[in-house]
C-alpha positions as CSV (number, residue, x, y, z in Angstrom):
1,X,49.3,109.4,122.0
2,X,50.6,112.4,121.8
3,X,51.8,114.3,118.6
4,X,53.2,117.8,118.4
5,X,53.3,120.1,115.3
6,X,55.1,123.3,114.2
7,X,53.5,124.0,111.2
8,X,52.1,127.8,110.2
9,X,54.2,129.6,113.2
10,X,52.7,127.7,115.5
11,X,53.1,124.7,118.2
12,X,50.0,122.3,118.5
13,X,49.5,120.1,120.6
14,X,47.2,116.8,119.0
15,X,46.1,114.3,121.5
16,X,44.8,110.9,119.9
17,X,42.8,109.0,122.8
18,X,44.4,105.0,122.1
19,X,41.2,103.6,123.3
20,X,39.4,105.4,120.5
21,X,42.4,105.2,117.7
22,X,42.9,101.3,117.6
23,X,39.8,99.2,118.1
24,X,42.0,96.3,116.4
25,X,38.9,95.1,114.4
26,X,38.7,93.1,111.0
27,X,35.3,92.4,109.5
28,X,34.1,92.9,112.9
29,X,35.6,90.6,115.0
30,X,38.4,92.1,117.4
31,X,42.0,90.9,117.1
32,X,43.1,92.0,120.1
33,X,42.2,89.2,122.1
34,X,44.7,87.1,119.9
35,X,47.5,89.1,119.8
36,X,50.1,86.3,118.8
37,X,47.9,85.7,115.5
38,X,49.0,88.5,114.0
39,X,51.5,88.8,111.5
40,X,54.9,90.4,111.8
41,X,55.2,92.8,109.2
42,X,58.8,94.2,107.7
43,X,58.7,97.1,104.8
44,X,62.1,97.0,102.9
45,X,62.7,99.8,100.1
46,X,65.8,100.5,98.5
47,X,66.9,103.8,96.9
48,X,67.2,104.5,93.3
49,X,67.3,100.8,92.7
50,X,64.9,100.5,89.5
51,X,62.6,98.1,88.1
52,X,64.9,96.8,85.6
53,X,67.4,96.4,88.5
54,X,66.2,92.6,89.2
55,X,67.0,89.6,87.3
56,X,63.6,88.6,87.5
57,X,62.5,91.4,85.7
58,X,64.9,90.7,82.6
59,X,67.9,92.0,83.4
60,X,70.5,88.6,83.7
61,X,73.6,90.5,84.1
62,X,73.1,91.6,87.6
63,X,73.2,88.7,90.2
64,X,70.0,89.0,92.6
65,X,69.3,85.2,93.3
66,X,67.4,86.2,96.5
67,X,65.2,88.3,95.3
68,X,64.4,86.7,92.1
69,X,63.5,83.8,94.3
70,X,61.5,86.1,97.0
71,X,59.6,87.4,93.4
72,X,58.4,83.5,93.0
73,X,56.9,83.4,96.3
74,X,55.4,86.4,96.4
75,X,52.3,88.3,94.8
76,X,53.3,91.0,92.2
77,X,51.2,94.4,91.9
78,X,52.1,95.2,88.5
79,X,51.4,98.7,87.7
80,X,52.6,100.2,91.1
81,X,53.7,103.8,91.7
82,X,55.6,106.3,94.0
83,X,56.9,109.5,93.5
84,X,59.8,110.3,90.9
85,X,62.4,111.1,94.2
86,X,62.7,109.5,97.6
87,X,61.6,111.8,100.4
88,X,57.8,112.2,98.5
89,X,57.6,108.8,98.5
90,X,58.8,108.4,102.0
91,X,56.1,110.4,103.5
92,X,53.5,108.9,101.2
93,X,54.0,105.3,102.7
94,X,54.3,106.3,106.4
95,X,51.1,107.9,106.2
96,X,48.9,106.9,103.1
97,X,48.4,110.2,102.1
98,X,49.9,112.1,99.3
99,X,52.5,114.0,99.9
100,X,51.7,117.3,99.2
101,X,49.6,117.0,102.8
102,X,52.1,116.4,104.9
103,X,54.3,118.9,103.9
104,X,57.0,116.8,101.7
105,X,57.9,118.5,98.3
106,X,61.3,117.4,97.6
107,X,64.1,116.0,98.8
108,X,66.1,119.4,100.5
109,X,66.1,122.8,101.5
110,X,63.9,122.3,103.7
111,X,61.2,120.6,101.7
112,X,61.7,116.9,103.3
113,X,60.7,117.8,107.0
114,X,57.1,115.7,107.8
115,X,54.6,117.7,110.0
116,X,53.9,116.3,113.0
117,X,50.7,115.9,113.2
118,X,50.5,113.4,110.4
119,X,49.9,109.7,111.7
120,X,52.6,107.0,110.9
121,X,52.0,103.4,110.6
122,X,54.5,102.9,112.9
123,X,52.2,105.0,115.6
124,X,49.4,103.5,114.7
125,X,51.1,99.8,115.0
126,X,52.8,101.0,117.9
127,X,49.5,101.8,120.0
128,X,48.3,98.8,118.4
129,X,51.4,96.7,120.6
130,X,53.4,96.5,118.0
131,X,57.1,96.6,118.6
132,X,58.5,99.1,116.2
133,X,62.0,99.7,114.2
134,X,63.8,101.2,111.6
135,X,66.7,100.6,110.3
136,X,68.2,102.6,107.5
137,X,67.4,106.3,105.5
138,X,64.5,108.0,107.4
139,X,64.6,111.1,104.8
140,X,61.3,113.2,106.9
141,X,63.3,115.0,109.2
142,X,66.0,115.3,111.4
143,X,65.5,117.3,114.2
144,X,62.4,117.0,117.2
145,X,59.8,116.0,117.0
146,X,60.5,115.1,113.1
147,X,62.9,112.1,113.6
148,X,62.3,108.3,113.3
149,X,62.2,108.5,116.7
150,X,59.4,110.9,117.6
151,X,57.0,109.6,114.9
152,X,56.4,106.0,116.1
153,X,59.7,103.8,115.9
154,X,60.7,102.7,119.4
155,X,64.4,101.4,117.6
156,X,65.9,103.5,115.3
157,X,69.4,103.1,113.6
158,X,69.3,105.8,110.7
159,X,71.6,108.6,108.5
160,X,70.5,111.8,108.6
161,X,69.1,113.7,105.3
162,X,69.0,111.8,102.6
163,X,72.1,110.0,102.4
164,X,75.2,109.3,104.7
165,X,77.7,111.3,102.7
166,X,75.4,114.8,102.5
167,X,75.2,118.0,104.2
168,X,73.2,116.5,107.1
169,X,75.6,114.5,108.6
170,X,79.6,114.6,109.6
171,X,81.4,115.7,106.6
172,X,83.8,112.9,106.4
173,X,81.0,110.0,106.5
174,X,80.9,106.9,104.6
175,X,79.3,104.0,103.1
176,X,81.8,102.1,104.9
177,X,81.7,102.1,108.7
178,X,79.6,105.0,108.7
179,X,78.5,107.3,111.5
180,X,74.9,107.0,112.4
181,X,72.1,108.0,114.9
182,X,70.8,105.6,117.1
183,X,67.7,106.2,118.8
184,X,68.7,110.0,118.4
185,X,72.5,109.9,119.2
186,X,74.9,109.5,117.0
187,X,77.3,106.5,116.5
188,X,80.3,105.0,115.2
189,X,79.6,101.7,113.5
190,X,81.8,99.0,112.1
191,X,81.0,97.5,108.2
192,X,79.8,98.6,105.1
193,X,75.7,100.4,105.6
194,X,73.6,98.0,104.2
195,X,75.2,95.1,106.1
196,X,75.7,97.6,109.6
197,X,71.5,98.2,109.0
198,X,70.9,94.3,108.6
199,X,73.1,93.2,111.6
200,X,70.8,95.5,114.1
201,X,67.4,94.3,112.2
202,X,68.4,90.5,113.0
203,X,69.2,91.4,116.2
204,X,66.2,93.0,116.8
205,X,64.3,90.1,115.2
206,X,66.0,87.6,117.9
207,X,65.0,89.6,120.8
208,X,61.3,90.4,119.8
209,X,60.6,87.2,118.2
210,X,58.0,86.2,120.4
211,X,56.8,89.5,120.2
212,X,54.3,91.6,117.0
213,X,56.8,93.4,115.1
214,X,56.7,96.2,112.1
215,X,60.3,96.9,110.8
216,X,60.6,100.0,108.4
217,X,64.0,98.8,106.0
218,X,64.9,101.5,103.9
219,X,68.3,101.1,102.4
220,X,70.4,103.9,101.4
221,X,71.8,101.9,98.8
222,X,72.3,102.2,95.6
223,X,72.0,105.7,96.0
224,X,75.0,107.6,94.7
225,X,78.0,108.0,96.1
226,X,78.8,104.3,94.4
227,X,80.6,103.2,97.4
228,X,80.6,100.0,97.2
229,X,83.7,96.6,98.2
230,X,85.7,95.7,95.3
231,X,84.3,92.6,95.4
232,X,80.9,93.5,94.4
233,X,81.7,95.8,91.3
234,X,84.6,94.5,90.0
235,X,82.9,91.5,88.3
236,X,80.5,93.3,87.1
237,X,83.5,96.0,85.4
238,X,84.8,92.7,84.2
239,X,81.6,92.4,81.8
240,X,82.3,95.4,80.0
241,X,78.2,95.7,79.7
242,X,76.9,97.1,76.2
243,X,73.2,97.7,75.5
244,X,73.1,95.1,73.5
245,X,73.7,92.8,76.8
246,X,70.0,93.8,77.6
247,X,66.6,93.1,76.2
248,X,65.5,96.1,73.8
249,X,61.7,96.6,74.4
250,X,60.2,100.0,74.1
251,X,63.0,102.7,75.2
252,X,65.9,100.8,74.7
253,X,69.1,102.0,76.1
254,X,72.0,104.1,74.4
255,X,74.7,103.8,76.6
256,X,75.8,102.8,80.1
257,X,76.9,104.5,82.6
258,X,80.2,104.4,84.8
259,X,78.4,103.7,87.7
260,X,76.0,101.3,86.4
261,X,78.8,98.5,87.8
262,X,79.0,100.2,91.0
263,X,75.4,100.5,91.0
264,X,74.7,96.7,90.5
265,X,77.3,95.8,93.0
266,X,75.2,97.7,95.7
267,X,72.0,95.8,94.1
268,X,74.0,92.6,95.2
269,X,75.1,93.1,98.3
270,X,71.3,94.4,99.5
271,X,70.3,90.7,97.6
272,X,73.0,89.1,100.1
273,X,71.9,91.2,103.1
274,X,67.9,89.6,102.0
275,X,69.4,86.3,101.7
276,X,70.7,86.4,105.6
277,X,67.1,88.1,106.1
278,X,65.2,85.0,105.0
279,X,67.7,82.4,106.3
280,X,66.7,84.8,109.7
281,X,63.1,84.4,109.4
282,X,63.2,80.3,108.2
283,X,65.6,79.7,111.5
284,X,63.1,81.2,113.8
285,X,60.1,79.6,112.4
286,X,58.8,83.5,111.7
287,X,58.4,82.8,107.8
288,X,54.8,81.6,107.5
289,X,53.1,84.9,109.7
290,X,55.5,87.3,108.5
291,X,54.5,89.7,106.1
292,X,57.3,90.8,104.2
293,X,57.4,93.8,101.4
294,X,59.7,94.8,98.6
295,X,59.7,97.8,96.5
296,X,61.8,100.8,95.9
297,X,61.5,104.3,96.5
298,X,61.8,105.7,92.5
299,X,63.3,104.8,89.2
300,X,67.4,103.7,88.9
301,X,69.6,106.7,89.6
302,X,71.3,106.4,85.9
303,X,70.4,105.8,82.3
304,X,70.3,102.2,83.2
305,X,68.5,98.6,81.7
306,X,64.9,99.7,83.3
307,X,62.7,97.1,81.4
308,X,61.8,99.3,78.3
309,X,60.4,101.8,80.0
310,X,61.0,105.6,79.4
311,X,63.2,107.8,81.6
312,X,64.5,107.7,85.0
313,X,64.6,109.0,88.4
314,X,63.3,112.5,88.6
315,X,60.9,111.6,85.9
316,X,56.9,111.4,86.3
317,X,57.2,108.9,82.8
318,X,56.8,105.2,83.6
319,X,60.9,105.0,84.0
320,X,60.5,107.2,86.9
321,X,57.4,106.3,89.0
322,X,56.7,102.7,88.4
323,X,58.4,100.2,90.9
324,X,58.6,96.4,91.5
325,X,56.4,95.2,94.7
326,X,56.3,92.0,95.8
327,X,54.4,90.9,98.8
328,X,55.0,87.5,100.6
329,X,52.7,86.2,103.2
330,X,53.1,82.3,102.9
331,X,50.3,82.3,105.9
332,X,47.7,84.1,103.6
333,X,49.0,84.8,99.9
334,X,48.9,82.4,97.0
335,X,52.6,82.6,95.6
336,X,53.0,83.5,91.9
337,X,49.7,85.7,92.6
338,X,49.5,89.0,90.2
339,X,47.3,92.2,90.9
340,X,46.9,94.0,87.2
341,X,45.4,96.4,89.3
342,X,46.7,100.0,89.6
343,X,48.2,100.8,93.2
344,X,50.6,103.2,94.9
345,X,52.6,104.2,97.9
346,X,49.2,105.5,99.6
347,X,48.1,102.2,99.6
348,X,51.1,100.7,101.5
349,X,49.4,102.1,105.1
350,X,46.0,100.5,104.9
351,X,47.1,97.7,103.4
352,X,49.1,96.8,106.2
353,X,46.6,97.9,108.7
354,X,44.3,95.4,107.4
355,X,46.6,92.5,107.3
356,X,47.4,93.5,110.7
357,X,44.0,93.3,111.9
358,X,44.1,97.3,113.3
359,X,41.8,99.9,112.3
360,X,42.6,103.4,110.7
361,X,42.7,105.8,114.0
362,X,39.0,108.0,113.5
363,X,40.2,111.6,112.5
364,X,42.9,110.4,109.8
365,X,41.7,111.0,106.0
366,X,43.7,109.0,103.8
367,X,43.9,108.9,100.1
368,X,44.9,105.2,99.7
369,X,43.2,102.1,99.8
370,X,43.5,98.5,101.5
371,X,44.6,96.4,98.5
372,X,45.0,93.1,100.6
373,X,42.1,91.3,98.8
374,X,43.7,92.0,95.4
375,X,46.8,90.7,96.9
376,X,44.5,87.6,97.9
377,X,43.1,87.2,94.8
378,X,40.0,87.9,95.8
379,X,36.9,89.0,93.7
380,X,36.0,92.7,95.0
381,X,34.3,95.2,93.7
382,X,36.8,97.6,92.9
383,X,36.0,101.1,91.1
384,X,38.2,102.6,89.0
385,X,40.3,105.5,90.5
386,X,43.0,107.8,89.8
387,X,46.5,108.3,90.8
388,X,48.8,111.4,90.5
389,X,52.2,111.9,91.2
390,X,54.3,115.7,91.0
391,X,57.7,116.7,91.6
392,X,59.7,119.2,90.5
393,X,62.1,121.8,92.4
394,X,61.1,124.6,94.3
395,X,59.4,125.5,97.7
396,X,55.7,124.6,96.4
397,X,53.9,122.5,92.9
398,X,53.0,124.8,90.0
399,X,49.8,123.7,88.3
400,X,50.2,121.6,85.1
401,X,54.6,121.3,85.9
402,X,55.9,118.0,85.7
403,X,52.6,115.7,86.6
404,X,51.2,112.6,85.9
405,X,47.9,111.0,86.6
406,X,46.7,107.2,86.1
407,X,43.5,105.9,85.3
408,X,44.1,102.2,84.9
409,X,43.7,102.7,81.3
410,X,45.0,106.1,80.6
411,X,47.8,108.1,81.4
412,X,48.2,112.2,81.2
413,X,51.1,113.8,81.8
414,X,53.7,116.6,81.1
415,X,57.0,116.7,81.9
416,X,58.5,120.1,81.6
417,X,57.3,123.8,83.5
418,X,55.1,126.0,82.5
419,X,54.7,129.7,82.5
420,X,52.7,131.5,85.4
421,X,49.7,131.4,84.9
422,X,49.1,129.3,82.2
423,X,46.0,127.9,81.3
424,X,45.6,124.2,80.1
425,X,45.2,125.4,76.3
426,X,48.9,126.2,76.8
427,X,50.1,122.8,77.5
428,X,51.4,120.3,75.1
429,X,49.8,117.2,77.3
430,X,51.0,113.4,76.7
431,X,48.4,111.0,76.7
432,X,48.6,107.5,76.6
433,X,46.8,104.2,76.4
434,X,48.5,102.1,79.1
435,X,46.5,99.0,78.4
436,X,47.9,98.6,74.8
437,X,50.7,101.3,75.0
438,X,52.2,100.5,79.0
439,X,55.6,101.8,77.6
440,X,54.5,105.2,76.3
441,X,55.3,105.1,72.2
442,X,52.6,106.7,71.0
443,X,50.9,109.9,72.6
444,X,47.3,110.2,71.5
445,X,46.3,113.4,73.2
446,X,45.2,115.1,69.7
447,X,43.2,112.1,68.9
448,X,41.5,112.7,72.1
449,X,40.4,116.1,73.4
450,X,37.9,115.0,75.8
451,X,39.6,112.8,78.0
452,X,42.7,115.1,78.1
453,X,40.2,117.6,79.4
454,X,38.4,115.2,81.4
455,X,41.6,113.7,83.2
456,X,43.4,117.4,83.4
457,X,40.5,119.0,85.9
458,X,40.6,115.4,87.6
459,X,44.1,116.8,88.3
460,X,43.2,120.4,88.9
461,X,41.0,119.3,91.6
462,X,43.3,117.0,93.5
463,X,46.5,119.6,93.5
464,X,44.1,122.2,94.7
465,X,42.5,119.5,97.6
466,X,46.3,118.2,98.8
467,X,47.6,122.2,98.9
468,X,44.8,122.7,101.7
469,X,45.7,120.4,104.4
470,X,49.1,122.6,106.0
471,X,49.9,125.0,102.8
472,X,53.4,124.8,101.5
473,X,55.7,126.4,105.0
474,X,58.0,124.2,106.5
475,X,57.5,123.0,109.4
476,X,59.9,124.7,111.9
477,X,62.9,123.4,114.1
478,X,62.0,123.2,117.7
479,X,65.3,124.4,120.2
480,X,66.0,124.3,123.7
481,X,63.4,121.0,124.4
482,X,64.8,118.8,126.5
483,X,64.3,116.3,123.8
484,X,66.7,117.1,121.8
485,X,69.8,119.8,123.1
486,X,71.7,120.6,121.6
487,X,69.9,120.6,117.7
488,X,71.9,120.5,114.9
489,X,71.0,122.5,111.7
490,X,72.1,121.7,108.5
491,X,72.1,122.7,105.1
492,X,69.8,119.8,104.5
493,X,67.1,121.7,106.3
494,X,68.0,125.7,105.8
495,X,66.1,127.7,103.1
496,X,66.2,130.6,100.9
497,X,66.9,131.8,97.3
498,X,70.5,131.0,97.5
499,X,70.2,128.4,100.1
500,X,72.8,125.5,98.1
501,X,74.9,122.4,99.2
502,X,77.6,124.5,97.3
503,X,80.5,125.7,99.7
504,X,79.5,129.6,99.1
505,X,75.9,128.3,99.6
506,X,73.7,130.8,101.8
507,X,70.3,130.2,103.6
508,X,68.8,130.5,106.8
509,X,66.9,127.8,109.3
510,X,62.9,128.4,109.9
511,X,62.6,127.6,113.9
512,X,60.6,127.7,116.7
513,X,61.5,128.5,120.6
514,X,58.9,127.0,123.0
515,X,60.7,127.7,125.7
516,X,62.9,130.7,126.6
517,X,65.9,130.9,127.8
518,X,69.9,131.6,127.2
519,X,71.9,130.0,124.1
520,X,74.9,129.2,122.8
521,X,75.5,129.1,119.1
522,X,78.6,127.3,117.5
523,X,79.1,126.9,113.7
524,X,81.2,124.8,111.4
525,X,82.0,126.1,108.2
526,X,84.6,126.4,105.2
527,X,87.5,127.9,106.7
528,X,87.8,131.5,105.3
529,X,91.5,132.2,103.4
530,X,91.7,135.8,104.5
531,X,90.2,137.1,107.8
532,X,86.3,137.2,108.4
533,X,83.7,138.3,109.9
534,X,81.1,135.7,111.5
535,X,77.3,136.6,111.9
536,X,74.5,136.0,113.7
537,X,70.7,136.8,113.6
538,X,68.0,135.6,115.3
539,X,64.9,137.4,117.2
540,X,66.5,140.8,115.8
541,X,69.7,140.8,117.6
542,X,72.7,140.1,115.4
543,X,76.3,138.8,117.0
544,X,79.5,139.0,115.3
545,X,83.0,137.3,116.1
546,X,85.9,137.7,114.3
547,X,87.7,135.1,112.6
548,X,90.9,134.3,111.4
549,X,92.4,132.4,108.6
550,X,91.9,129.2,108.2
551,X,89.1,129.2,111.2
552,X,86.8,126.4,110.6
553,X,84.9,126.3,114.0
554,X,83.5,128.8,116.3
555,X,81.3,129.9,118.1
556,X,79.4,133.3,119.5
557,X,78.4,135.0,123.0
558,X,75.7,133.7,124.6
559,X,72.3,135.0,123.6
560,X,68.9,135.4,125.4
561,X,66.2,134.2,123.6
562,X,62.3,134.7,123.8
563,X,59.5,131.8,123.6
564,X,58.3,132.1,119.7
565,X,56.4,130.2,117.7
566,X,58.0,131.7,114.8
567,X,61.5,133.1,114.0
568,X,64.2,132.9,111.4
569,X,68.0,131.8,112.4
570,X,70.7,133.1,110.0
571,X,74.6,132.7,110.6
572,X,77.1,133.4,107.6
573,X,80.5,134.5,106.9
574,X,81.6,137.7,105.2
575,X,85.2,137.5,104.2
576,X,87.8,140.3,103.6
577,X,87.9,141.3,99.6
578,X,85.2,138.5,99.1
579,X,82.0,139.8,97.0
580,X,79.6,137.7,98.6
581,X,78.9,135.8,102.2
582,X,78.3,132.7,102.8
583,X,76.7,130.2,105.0
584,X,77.7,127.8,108.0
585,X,77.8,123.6,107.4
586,X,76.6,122.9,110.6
587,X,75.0,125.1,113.9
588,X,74.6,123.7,117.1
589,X,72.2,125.6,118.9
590,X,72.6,124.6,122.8
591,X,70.2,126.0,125.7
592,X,72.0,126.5,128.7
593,X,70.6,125.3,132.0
């Protein structure tokens, strides 16, 4: 296997002997001899749905009978976490590791491209003789060798970016027949997303039936835009929901959103889309050996019914982090089953691995752990650990901003930033007893000093451990492979202090050239009112071309460009009388054979 990296200014080139990677043992006894004992194994996340989101959790306005049911059969880890925004959580589970590691700080500008040299389950399962897929809102990059694609999935029907109706893709997508890449080209599909995704998994589950599967699910849905059928929402709009329609425990809500119908509606029709899943599975006789997974990728989007819990999305409070998962093996789990245990998105990878009967390749360090015996009910010996979560804006974390981190009995955390260089005597710390206080009412960090000191350079050490693996750069853009020609960059990707998704936004794309050659460079933009001037700059040589009103797309002279690790690609728009530039939407940066 090979696995490419552009990470520091530089191209590397990582060769993982298979032989030495996948063993295939468990317990000592090889697996691979038996190939057709092994489980299937599908991952399904949704995005921005939140715990409360569920009837089975409490909520009994939204209709999710398929999932409610799935809940029954299934074993329930309890106290499980991810990140408080998608992309984090995204790399986290492909690679159990956090995601500081591999690169992934946020969800834009440049801060959701995956280095390459990380390990995927889906390489590893892949090697193993797996037959891999995704289907759905990749999030880790969207040029080579940083798609779905290049990093383990032999089928892949995704959106660019983070979501069909951003920056990364055309600008007049949709949640209804939307435009999508399939195994790296893009395509015009028929049907609303969630159904268009769950059409090509069955499909792929008929033809590979016979064979070991992994399938990556991540739905787009119900991440905003609301775009949802009128069918779904409109009942829902017809309830006229109050907060007095939902159970008041904790944090009890204060109002409801518009979009909270819209919302649910998209809840439904991913329960629908399940429903056909299962019906899919029971058909083929694939039910009893196929492991399938359910959680979600953060808290709701919205100041919705989230079980009592305290904030949302964005958050690193239990509104934000904590997720439903629900594991159903019928083959090997107990149904009903409960693991009170905590657990996180790191430990998605080697649990999976396990199950699967496929060893962790030697050379990858992970920071989860296998918890398929707490998931069997087993009696382990299992030490107490802790997990951390960070987000927050910007190109790198800042020490103390907007963290968490979980013992399984207590929880430290602040939410808001902190001045440079502060120190942790100037940091009004939360603490909280999550065995008798799991919704966060009462913070007792004055009533103890010591473990807020003890858990705070717990923390100290893990941001400065995670920062050392590849730093905080980006990794670059690779042009002119024959991979991928032309590559498309996007405002999802570009950086820079007034890098935006605003139409005057203004940034530039971090890229790499490994081999030279001559290019052409188009650009689509906001059409200037008055007449412009288009730039270029690249390898210090700057191109102009002169535009006229109401120009939307051009493009400039060819250009002869260098092999370089490292170099910066800038394109904006200066317009007559206007006081400040602005950027392109999209370049399309073409070598020319």
């Amino acid at each position: 296997m090979i696995k490419r990296s552009a990470s520091r200014g530089t191209i590397v080139m990582v060769a993982i002997a298979a032989a030495i990677v996948f063993s295939m043992r468990a317990g000592g006894r090889s697996l691979a001899a038996d190939p057709d004992s092994r489980p299937n194994v599908i991952l399904i996340v949704t995005d921005d749905q939140g715990f409360g989101d569920l009837g089975v959790h409490g909520n009994s306005k939204i209709k999710t009978p398929n999932l409610d049911k799935f809940a029954t059969e299934s074993v329930e880890a309890e106290s499980f976490y991810v990140c408080p925004v998608c992309a984090p959580t995204r790399a986290a589970l492909m690679t159990g590791r956090y995601n500081y590691r591999t690169g992934v700080t946020d969800t834009y500008l440049g801060r959701a491209m995956m280095h390459t040299d990380e390990v995927t389950v889906a390489e590893i399962l892949s090697a193993a003789g797996y037959r891999t897929a995704i289907f759905g809102k990749w999030h880790l990059g969207d040029s080579y060798p940083m798609r779905s694609g290049d990093q383990g999935f032999s089928e892949s029907l995704v959106h660019a970016g983070g979501g069909l109706c951003q920056p990364s893709g055309p600008r007049d997508n949709s949640y209804f027949d939307p435009s999508l890449l399939h195994n790296g080209k893009r395509v015009k599909t028929k049907g609303y997303c969630s159904d268009v995704f769950t059409d090509a998994m069955l499909k792929f589950i008929v033809k590979h039936r016979k064979e070991s599967f992994f399938i990556y699910l991540p739905f787009n849905c119900p991440h905003g835009p609301y775009q949802i059928a009128d069918e779904y929402y409109k009942p829902y709009e017809a309830m006229n929901l109050k907060p007095s329609d939902f159970p008041a425990p904790g944090h009890p809500l204060k109002g409801i959103p518009k979009n909270t119908t819209r919302g649910y509606g998209m809840v439904q029709n991913i329960d629908d889309n399940l429903g056909r899943l299962f019906e899919k599975l029971d058909e083929l006789g694939l039910a009893e050996n196929t492991i399938v997974i359910f959680f979600t990728d953060n808290g709701p989007n919205g100041a919705r019914y989230n079980a009592g819990m305290r904030a949302y999305k964005g958050s690193v409070y239990e509104g934000g982090i904590r997720t439903c998962f629900f594991v159903r093996w019928p083959a090997q789990l107990k149904p009903g089953g409960k693991v009170r245990k905590i657990a996180a998105h790191i430990d998605i990878l080697p649990t999976i691995l396990e199950a699967c009967g496929v060893d962790i390749p030697d050379g990858v360090k992970l920071d989860g752990r296998s918890i398929l015996p707490l998931l069997k009910g087993e009696k382990v010996d299992w030490p107490d650990r802790r997990l951390y979560v960070q987000w927050h804006r910007g190109d790198a974390p800042e020490l103390y901003r907007a963290f968490a981190a979980r013992s399984q009995k207590y929880k430290l955390l602040h939410t808001g930033g902190v001045k440079p260089g502060s120190t942790p005597a100037d940091v009004n710390f939360e603490l909280y007893d999550m065995e008798s206080d799991p919704l966060e009412t009462k913070n007792i960090a004055a009533e103890h000093p010591d473990i807020v000191e003890k858990m705070c350079k717990g923390y100290e050490a893990w941001l400065a451990d995670v920062s050392r693996d590849h730093g905080y750069e980006a990794p670059r853009i690779l042009i002119g492979t024959p991979h991928e020609n032309p590559v498309i960059l996007t405002r999802q990707d570009w950086r820079g202090p007034a890098a935006s998704w605003r139409p005057k936004g203004l940034g530039y794309w971090e890229i790499a050239v490994p081999t030279g050659g001559r290019f052409e460079v188009s650009c689509s933009s906001t059409a200037p009112k008055r007449p412009a001037v288009a730039h270029l700059k690249v390898q210090g040589i700057e191109l102009t071309t002169k535009l006229r009103p109401g120009t939307a797309e051009y493009k400039f002279d060819l250009i002869d460009l260098k092999p370089s690790p490292a170099e910066r690609l800038e394109t904006w728009i200066a317009e007559e009388g206007a006081a400040k530039p602005y950027g392109a939407h999209h370049v399309f940066v073409k070598r020319c054979e």
